[in-house]
N, C-alpha and C positions, 0 to 999 in steps of 0.2 A: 282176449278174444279166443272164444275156442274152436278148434276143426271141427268143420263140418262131419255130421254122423255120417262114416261110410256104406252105412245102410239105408241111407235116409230113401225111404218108401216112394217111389217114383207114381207117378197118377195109372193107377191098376185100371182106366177105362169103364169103370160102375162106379154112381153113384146113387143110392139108393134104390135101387132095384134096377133102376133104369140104366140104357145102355147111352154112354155122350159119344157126340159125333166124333168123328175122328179127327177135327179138325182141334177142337177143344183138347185132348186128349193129346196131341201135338204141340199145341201154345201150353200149355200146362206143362208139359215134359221140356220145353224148353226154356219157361220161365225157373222151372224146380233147377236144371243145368246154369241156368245165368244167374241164381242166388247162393248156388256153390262156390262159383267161379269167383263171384265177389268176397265171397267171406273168405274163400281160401286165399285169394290176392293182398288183403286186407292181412290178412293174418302169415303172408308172408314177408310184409315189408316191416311187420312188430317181429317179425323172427330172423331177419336179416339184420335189421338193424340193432338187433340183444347181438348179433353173433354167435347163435348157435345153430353152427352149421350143420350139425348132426341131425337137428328136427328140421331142416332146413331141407335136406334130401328128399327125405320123406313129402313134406308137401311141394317138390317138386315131383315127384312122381303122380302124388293123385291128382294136382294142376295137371301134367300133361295129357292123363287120362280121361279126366272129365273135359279136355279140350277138343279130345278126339270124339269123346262122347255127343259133348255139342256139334263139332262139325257136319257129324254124321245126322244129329238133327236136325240140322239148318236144312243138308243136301236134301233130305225128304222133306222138306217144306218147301226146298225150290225147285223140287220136280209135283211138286201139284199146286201150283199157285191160288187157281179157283177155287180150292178147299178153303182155305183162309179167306175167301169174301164170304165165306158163310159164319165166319165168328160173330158173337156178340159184341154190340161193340165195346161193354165195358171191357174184357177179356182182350180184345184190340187194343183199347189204351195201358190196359194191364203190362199188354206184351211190349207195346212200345217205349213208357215209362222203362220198364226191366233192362230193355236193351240199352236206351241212356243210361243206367247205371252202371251197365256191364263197359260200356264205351270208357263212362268218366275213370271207373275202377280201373281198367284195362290200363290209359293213359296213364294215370295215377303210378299204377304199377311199374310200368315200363321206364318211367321215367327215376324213378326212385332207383332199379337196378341199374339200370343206366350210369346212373352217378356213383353208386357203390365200385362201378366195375371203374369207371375214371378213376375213382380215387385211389382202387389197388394197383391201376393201370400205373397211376404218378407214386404212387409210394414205389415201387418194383424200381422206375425209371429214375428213381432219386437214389434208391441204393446201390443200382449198375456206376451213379453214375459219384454217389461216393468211394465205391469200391475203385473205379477206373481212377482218381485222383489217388489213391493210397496208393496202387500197383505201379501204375506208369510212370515212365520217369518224365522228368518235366525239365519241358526244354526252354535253353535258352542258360543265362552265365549262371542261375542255380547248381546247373548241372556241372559237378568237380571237371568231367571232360572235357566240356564244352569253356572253360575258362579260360586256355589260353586265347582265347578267339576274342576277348575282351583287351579295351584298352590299356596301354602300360602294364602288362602282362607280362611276366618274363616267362621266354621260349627256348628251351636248350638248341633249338634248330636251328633258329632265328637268329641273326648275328646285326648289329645295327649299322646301318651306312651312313657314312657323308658323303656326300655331295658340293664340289664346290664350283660354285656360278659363276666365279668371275673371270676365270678363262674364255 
């Protein structure tokens, strides 16, 4: 899959001489935002899961910006609402279809690093917890110290008694 073109041409507001409402020119610029976000998500779960983290940066960076980029489109779509009852309504199902997509990708997403991070989470927690078994000492009669505290042990301190009951 390849990254989306970081140029890729946003809706310039003319089409064919003519001028589109601003409402059009909004769903457009937000559908153009929400087909980025999916190929870049898309194309970051085939790049996390090769492990290379170096191209990996990278489209974390232009995800975070075209995330800010969307937000800030959403916020002007939800400060004029009644603008958007004047869409077409294909351009309406357009926009709504998109966002199902952007939701599924999203989940998708989320869920895919999600798991990556468990598993480096449990791989980390497995070498602390090899390393902790090498280093420590381990108690109980393994331990050369800890032996005389064992059974039939001999104790240079200890000296053995009898006892006798019949007095």
């Amino acid at each position: 899959m390849q990254l989306p073109n970081k140029n890729t041409q946003r809706p310039s507001g003319k089409l064919s001489g003519k001028e589109k409402p601003e409402a059009v020119v909004l769903a457009e610029g937000a559908m153009t935002l929400m087909d980025e976000l999916i190929q870049l998500m898309n194309l970051e779960i085939e790049v996390v899961g090769a492990r290379k983290m170096n191209e990996h940066k990278d489209l974390l960076k232009r995800k975070q910006r075209l995330t800010i980029d969307y937000r800030a489109n959403m916020k002007s779509i939800a400060v004029q609402p009644d603008v958007f009852k004047q869409l077409p309504d294909n351009i309406r199902a357009s926009l709504k279809l998109m966002a199902q997509k952007l939701a599924e990708a999203t989940d998708r997403n989320a869920k895919f690093l999600r798991g990556a991070v468990m598993a480096t989470q449990r791989l980390i927690q497995n070498i602390v917890s090899i390393v902790k078994q090498e280093v420590l000492p381990k108690p109980g009669y393994s331990n050369p110290g800890a032996l005389q505290f064992g059974m039939n042990a001999y104790s240079p301190t200890c000296k053995p008694v009898a006892i006798d009951r019949t007095a």
